[in-house]
Predicted model as a PDB file, atoms N, CA, C, CB and O in Angstrom, pLDDT in the B-factor column:
MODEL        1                                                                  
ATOM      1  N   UNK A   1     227.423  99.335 174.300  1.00 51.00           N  
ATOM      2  CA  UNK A   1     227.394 100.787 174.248  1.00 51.00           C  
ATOM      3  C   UNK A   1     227.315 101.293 172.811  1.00 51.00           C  
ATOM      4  CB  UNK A   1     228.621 101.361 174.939  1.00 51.00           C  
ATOM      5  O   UNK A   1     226.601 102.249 172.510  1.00 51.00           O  
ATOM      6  N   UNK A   2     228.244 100.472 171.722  1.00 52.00           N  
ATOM      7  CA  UNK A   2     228.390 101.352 170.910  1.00 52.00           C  
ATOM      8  C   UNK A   2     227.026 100.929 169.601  1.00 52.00           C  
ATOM      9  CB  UNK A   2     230.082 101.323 170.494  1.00 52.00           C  
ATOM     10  O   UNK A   2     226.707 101.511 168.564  1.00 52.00           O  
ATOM     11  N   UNK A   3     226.466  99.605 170.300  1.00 58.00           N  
ATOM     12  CA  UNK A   3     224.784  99.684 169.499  1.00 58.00           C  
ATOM     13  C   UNK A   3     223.983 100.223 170.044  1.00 58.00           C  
ATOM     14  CB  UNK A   3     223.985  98.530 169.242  1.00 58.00           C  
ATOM     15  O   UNK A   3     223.097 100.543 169.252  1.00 58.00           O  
ATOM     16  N   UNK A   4     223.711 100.634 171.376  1.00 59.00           N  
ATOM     17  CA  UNK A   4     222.794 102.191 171.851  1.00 59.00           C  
ATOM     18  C   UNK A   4     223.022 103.259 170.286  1.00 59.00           C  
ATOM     19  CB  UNK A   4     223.865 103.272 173.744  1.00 59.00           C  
ATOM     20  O   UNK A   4     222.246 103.444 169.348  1.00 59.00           O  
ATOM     21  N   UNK A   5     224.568 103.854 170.575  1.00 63.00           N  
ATOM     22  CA  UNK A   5     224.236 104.272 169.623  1.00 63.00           C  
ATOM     23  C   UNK A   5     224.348 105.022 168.580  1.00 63.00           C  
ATOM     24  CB  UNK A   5     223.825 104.369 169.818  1.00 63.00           C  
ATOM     25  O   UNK A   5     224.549 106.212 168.339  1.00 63.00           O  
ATOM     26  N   UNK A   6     224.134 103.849 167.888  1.00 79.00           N  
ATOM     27  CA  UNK A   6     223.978 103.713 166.422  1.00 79.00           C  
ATOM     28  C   UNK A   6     222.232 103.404 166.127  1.00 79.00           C  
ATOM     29  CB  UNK A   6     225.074 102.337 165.859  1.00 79.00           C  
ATOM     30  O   UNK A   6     221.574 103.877 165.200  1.00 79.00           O  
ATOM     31  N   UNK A   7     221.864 102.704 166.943  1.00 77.00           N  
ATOM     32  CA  UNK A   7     219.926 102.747 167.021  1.00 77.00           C  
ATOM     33  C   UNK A   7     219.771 104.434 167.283  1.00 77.00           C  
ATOM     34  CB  UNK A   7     218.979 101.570 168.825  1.00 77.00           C  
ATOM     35  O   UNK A   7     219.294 105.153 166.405  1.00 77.00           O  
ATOM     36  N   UNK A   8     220.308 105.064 168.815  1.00 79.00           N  
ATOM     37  CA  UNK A   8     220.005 106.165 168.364  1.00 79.00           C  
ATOM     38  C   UNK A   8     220.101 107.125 167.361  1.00 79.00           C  
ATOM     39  CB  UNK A   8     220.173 106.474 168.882  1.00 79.00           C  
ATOM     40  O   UNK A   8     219.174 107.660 166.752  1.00 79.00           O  
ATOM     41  N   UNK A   9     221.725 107.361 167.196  1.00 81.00           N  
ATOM     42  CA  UNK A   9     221.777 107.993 165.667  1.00 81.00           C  
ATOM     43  C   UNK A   9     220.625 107.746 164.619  1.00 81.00           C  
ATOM     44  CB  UNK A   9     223.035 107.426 164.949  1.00 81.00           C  
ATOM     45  O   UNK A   9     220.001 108.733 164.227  1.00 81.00           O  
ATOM     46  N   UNK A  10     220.222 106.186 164.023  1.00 78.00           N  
ATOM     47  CA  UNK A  10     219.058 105.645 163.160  1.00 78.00           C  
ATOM     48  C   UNK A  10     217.974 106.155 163.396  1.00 78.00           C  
ATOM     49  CB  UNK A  10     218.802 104.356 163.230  1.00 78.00           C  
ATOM     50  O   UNK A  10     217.234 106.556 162.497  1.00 78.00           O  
ATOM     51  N   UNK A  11     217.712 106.222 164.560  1.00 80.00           N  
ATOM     52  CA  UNK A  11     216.264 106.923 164.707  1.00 80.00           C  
ATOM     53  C   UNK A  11     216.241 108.606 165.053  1.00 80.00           C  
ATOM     54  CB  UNK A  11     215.458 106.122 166.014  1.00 80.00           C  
ATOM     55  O   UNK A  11     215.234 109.230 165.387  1.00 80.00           O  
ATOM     56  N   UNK A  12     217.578 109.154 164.889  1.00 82.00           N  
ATOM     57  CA  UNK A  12     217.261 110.516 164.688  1.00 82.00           C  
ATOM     58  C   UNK A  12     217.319 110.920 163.181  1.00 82.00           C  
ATOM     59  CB  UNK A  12     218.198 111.357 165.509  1.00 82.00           C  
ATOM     60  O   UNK A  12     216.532 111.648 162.574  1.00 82.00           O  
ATOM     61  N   UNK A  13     218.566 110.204 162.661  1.00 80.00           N  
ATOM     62  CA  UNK A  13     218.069 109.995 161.372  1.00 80.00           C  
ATOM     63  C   UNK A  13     216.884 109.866 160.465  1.00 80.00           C  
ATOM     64  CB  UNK A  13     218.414 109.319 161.236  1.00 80.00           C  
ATOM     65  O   UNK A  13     216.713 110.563 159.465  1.00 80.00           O  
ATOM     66  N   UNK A  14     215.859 108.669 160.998  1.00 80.00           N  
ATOM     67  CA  UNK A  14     214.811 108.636 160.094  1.00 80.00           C  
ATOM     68  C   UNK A  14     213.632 109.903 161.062  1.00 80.00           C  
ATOM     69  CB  UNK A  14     214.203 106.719 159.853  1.00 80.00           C  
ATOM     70  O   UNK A  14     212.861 110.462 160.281  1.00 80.00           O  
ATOM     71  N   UNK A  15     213.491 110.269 162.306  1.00 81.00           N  
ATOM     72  CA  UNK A  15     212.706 111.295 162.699  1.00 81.00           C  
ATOM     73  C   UNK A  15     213.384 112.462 161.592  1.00 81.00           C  
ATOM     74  CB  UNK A  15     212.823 111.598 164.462  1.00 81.00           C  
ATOM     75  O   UNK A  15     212.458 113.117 161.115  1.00 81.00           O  
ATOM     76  N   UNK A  16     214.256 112.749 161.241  1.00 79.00           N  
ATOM     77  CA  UNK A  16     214.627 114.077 160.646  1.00 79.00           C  
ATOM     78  C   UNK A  16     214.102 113.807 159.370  1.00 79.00           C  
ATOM     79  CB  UNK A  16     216.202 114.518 160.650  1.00 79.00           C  
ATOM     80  O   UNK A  16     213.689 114.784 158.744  1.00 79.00           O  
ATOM     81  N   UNK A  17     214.015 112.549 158.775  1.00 76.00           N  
ATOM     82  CA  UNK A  17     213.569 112.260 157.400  1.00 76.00           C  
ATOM     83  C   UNK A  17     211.945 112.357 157.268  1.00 76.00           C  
ATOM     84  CB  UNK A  17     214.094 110.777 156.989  1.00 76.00           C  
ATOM     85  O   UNK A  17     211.364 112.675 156.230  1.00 76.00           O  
ATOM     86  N   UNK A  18     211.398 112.070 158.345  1.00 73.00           N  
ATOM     87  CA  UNK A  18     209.719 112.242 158.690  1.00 73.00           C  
ATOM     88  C   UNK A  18     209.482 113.314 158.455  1.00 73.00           C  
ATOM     89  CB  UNK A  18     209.133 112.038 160.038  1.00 73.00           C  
ATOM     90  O   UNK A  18     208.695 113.738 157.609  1.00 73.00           O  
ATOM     91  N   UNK A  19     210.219 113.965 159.269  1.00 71.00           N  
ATOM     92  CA  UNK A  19     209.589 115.962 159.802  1.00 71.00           C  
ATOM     93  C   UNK A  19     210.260 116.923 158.277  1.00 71.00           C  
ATOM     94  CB  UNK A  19     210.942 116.929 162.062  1.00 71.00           C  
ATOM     95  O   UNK A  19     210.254 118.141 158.098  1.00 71.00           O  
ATOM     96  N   UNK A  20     210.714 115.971 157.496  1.00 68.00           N  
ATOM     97  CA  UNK A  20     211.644 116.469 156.002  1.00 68.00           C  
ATOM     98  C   UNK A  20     210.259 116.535 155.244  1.00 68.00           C  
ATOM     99  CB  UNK A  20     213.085 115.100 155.125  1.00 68.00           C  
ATOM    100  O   UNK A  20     209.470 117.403 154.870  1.00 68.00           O  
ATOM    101  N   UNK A  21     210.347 115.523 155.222  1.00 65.00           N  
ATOM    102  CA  UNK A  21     209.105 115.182 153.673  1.00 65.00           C  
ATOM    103  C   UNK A  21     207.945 115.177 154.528  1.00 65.00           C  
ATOM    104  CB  UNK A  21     209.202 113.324 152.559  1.00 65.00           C  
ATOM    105  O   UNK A  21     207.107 114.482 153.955  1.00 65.00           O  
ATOM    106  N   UNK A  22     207.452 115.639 155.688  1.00 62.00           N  
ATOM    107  CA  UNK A  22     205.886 116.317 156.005  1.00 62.00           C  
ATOM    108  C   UNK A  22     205.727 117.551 155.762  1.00 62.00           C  
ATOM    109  CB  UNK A  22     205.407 116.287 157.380  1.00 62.00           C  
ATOM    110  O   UNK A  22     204.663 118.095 155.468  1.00 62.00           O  
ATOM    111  N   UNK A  23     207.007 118.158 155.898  1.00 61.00           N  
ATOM    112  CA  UNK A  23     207.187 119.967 155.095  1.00 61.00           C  
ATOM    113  C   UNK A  23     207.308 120.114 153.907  1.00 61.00           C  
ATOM    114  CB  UNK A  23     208.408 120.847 155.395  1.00 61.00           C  
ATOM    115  O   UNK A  23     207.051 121.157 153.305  1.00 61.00           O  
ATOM    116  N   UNK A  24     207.766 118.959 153.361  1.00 59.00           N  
ATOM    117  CA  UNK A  24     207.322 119.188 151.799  1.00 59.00           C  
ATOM    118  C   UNK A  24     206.479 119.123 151.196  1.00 59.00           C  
ATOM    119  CB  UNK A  24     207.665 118.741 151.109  1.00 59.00           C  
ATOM    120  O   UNK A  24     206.366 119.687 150.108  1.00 59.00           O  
ATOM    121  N   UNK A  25     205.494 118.289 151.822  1.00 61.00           N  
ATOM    122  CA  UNK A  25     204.166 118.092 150.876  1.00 61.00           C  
ATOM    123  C   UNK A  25     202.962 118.922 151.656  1.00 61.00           C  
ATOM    124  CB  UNK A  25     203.696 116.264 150.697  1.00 61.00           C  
ATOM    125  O   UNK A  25     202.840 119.052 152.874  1.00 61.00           O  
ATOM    126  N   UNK A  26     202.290 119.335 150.835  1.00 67.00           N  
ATOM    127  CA  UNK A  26     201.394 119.873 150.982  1.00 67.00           C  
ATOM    128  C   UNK A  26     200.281 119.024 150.987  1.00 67.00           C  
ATOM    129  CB  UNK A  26     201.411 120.730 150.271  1.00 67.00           C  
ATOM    130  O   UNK A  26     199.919 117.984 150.436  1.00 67.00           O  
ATOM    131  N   UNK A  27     199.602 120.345 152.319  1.00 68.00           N  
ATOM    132  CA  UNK A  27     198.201 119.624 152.844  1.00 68.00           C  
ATOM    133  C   UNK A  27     197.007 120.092 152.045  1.00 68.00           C  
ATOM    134  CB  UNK A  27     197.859 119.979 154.459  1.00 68.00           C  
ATOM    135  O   UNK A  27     196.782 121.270 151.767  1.00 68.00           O  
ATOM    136  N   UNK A  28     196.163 118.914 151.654  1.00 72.00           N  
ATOM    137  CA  UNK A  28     194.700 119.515 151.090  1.00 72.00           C  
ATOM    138  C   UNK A  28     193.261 119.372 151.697  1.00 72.00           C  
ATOM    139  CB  UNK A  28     194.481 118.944 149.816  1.00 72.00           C  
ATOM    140  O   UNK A  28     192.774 118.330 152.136  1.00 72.00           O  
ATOM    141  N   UNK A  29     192.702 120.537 151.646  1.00 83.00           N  
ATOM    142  CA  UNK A  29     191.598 120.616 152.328  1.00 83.00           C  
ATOM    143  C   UNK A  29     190.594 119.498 152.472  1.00 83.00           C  
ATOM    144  CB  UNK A  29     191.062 121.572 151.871  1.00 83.00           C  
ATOM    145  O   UNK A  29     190.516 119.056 151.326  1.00 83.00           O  
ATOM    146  N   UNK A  30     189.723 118.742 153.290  1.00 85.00           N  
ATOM    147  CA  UNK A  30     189.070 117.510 153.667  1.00 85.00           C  
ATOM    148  C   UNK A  30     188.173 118.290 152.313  1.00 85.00           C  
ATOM    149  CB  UNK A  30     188.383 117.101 155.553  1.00 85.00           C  
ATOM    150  O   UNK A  30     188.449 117.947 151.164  1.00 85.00           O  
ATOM    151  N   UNK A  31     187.482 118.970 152.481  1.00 88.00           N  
ATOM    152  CA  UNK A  31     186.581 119.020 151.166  1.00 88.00           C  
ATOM    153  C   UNK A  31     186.742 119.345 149.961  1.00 88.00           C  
ATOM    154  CB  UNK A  31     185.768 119.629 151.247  1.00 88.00           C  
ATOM    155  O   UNK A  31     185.819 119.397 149.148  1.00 88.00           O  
ATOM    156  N   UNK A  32     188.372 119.695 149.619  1.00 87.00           N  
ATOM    157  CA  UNK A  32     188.491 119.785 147.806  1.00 87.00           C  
ATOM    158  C   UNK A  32     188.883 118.238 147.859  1.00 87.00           C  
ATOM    159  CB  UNK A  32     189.978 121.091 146.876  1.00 87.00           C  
ATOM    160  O   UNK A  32     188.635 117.924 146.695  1.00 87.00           O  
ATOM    161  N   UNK A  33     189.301 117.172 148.430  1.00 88.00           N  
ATOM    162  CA  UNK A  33     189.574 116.265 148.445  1.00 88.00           C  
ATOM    163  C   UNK A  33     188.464 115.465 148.999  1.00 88.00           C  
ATOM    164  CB  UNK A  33     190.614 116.279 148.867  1.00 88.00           C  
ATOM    165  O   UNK A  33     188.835 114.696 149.885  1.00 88.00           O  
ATOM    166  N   UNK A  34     187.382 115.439 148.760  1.00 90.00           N  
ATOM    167  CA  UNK A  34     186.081 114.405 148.888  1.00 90.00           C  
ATOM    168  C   UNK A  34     185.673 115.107 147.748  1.00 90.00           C  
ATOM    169  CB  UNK A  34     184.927 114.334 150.356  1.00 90.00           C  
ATOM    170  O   UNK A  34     185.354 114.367 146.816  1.00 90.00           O  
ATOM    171  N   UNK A  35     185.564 116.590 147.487  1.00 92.00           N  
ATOM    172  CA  UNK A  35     184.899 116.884 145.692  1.00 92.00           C  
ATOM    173  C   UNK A  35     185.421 116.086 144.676  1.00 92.00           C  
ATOM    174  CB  UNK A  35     185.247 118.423 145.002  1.00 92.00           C  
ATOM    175  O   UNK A  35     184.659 115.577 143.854  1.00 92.00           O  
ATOM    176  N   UNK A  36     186.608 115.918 144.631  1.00 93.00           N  
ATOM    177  CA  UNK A  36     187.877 115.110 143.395  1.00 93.00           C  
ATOM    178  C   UNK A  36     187.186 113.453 143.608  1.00 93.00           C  
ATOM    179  CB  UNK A  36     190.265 115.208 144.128  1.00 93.00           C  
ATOM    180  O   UNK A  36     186.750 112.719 142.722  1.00 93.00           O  
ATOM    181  N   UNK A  37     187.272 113.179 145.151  1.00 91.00           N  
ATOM    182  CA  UNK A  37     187.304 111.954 145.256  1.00 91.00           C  
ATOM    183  C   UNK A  37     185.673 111.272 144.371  1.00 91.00           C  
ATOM    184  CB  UNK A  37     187.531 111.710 146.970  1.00 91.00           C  
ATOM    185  O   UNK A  37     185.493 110.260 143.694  1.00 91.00           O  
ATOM    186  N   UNK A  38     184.978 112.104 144.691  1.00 93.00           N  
ATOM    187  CA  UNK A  38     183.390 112.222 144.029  1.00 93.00           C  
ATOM    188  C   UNK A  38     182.978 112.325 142.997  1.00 93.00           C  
ATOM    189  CB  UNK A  38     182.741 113.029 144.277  1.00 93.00           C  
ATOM    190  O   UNK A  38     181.850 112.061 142.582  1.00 93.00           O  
ATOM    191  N   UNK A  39     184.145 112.853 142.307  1.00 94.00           N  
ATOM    192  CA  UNK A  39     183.948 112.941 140.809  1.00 94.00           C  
ATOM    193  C   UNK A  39     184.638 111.927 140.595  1.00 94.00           C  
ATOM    194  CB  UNK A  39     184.359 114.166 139.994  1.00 94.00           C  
ATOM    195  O   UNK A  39     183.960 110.941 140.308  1.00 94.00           O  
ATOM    196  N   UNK A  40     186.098 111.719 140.627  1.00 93.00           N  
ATOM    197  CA  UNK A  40     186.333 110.401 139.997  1.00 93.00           C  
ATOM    198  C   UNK A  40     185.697 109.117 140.458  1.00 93.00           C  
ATOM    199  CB  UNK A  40     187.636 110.176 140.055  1.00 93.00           C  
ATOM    200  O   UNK A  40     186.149 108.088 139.956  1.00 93.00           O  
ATOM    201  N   UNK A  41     184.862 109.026 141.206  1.00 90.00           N  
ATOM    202  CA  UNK A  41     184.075 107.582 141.301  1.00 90.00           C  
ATOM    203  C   UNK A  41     183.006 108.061 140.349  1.00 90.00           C  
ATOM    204  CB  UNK A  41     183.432 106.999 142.990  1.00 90.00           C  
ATOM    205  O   UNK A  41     182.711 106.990 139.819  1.00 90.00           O  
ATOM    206  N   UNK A  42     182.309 108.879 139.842  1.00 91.00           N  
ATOM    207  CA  UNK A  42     180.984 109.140 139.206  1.00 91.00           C  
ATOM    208  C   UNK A  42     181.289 108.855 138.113  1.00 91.00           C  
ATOM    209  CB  UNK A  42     180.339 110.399 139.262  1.00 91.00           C  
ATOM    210  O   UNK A  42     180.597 108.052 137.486  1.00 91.00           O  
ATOM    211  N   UNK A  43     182.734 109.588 137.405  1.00 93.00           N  
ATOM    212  CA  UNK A  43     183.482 109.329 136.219  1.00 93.00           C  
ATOM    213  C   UNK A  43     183.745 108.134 135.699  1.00 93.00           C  
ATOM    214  CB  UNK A  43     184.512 109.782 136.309  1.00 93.00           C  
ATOM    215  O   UNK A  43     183.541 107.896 134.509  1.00 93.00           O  
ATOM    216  N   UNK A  44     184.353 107.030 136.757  1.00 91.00           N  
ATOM    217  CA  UNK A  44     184.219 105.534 136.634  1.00 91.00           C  
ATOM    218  C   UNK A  44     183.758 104.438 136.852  1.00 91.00           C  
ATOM    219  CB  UNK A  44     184.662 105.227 136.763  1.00 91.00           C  
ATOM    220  O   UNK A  44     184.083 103.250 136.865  1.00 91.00           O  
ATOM    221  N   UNK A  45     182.102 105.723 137.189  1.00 90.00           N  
ATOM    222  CA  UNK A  45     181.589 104.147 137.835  1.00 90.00           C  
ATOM    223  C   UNK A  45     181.221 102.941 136.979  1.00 90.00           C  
ATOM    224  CB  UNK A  45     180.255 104.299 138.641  1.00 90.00           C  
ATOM    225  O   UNK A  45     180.879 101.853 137.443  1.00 90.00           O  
ATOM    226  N   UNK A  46     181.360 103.339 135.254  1.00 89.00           N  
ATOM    227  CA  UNK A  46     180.610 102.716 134.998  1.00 89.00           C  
ATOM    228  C   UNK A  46     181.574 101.112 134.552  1.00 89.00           C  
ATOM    229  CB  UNK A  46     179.740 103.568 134.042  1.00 89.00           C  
ATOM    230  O   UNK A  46     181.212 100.080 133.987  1.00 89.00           O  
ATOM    231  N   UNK A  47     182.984 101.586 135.162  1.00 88.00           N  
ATOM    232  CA  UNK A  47     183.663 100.346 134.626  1.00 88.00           C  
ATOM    233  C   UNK A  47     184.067  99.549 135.793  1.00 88.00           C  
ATOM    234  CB  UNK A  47     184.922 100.661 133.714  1.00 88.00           C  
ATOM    235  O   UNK A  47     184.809  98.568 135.748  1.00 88.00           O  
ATOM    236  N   UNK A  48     183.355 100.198 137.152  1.00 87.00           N  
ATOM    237  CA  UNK A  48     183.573  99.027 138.468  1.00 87.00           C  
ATOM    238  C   UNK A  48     182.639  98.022 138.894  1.00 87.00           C  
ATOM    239  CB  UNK A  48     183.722  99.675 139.750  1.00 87.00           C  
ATOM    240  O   UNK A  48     181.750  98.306 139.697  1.00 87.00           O  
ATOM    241  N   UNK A  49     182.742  97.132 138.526  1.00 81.00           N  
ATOM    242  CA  UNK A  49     181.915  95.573 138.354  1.00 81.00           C  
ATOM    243  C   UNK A  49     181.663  95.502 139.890  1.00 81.00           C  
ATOM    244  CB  UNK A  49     182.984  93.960 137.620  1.00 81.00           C  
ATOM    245  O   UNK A  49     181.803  94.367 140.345  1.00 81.00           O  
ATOM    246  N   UNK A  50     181.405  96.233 140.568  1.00 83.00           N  
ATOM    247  CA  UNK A  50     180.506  96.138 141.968  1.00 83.00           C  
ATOM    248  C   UNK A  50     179.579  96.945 141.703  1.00 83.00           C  
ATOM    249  CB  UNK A  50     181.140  96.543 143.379  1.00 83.00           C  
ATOM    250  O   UNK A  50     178.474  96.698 142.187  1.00 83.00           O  
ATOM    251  N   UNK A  51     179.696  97.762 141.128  1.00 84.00           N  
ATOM    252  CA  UNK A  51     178.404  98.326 140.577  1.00 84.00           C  
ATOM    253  C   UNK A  51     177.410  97.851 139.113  1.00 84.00           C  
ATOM    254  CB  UNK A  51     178.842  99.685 140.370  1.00 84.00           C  
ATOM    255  O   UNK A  51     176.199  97.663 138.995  1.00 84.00           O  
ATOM    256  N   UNK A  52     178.373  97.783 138.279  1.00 84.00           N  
ATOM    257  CA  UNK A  52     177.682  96.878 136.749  1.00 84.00           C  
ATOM    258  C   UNK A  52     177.275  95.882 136.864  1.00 84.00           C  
ATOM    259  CB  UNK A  52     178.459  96.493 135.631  1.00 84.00           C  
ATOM    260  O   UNK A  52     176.160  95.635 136.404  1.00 84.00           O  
ATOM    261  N   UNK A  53     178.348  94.483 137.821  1.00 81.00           N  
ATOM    262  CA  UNK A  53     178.096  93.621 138.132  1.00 81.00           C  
ATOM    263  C   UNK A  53     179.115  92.978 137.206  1.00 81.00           C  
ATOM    264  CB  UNK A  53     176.821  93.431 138.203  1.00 81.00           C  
ATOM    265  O   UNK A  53     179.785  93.649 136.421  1.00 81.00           O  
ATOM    266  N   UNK A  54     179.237  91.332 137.350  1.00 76.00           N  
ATOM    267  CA  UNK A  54     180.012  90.508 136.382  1.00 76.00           C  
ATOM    268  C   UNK A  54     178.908  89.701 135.380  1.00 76.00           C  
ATOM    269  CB  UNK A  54     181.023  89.403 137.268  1.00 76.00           C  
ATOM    270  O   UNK A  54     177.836  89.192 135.707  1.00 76.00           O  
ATOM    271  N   UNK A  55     179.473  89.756 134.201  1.00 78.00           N  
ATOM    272  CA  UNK A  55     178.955  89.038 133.610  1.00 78.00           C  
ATOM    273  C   UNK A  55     179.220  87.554 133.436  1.00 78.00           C  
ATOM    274  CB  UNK A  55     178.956  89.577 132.808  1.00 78.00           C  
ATOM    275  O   UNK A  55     180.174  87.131 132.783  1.00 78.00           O  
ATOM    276  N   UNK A  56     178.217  86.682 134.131  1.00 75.00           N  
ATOM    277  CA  UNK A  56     178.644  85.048 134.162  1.00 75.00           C  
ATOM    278  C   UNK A  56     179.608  84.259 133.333  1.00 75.00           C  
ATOM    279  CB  UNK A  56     177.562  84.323 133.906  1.00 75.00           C  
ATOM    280  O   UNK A  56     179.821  83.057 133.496  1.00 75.00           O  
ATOM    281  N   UNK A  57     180.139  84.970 132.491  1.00 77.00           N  
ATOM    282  CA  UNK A  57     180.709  84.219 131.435  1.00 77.00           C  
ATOM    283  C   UNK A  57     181.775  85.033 131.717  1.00 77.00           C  
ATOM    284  CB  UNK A  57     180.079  84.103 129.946  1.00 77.00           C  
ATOM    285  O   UNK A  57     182.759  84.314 131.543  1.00 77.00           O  
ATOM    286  N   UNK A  58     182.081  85.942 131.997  1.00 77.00           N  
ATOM    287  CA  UNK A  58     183.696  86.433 132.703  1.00 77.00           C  
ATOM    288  C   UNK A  58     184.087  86.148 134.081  1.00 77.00           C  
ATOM    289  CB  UNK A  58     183.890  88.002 132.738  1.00 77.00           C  
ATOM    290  O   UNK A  58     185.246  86.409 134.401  1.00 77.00           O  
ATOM    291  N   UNK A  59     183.230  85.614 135.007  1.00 74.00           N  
ATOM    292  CA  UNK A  59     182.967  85.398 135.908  1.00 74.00           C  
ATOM    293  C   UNK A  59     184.298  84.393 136.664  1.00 74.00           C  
ATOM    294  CB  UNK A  59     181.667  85.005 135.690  1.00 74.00           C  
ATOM    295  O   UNK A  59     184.472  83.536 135.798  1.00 74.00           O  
ATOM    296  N   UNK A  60     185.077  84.149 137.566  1.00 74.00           N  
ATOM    297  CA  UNK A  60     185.923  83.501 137.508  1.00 74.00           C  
ATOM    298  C   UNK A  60     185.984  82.779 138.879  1.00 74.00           C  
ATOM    299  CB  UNK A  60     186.913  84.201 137.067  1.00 74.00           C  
ATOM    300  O   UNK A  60     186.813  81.965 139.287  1.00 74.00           O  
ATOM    301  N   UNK A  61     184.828  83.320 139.513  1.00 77.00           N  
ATOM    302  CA  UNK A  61     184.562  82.382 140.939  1.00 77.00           C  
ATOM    303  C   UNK A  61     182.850  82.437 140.960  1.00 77.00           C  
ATOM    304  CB  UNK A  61     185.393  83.238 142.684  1.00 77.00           C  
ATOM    305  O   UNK A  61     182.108  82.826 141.862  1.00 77.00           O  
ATOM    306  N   UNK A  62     182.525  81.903 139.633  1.00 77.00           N  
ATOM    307  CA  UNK A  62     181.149  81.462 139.636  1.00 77.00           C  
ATOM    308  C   UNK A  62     181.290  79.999 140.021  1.00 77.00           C  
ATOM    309  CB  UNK A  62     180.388  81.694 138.220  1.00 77.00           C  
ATOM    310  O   UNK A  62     182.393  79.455 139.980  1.00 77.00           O  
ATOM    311  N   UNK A  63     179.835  79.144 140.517  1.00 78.00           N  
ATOM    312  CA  UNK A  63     180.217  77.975 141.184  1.00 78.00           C  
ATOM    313  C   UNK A  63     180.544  77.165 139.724  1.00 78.00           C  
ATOM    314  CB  UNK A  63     178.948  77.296 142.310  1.00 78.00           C  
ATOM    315  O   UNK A  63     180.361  77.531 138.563  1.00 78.00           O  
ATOM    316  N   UNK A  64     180.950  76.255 140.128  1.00 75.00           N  
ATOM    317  CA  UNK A  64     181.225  75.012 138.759  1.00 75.00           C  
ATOM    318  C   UNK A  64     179.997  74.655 138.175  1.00 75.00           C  
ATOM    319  CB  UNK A  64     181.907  73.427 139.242  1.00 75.00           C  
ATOM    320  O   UNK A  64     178.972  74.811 138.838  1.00 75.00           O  
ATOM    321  N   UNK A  65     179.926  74.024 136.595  1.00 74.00           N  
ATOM    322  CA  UNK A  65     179.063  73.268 136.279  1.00 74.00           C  
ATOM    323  C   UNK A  65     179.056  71.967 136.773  1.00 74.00           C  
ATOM    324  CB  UNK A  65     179.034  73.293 135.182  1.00 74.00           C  
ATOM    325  O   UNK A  65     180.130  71.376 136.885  1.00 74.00           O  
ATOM    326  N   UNK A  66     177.830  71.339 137.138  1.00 73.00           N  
ATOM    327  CA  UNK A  66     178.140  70.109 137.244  1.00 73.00           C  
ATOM    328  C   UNK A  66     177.387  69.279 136.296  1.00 73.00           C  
ATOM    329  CB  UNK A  66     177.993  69.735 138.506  1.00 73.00           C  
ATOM    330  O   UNK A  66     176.256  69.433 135.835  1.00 73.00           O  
ATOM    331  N   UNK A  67     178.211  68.422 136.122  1.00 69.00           N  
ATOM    332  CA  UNK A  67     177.985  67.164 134.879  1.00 69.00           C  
ATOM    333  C   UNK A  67     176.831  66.332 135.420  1.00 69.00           C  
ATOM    334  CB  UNK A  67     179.482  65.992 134.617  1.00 69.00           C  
ATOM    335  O   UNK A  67     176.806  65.912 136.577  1.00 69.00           O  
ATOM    336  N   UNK A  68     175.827  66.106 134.469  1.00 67.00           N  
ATOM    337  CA  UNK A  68     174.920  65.210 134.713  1.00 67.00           C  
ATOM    338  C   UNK A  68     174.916  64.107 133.874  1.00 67.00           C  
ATOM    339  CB  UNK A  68     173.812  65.742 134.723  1.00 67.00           C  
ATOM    340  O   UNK A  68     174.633  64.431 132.721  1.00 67.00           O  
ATOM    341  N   UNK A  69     175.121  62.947 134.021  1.00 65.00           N  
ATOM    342  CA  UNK A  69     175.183  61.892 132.487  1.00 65.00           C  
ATOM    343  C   UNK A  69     173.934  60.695 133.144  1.00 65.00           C  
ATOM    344  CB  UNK A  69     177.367  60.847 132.073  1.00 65.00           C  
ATOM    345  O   UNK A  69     173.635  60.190 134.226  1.00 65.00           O  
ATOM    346  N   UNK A  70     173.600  60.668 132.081  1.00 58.00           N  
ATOM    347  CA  UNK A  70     171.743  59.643 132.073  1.00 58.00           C  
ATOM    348  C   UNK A  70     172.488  58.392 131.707  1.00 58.00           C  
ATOM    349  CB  UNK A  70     170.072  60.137 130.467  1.00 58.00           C  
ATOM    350  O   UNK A  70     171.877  57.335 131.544  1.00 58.00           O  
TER     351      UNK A  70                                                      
ENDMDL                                                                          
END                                                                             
């Protein structure tokens, strides 16, 4: 009986902590938040190596050399 509750108490507890901090934060519009998101990728694209690419010699899962000896 007396772990019924204490689970219940816990989970009215953390529901009151949910419905707390969803009233605190503020909601932002789907499209000032894809404008921001759009600029900061344009802003950095030029330092994300899926776009620049890697350069072989920084490269750190390029395949191995392999040794050839005559």
């Amino acid at each position: 009986y007396w772990a019924k509750i204490s689970v219940r108490a816990q989970q009215k507890t953390v529901k009151k902590g949910i419905k707390k901090r969803s009233r605190s934060e503020t909601n932002e519009k789907v499209s000032q938040a894809a404008t921001e998101l759009k600029t900061f990728c344009l802003q950095n694209a030029h330092k994300d190596p899926l776009l620049t690419g890697v350069p072989s010699s920084d490269n750190p899962f390029r395949p191995p050399k392999s040794c050839v000896l005559l």
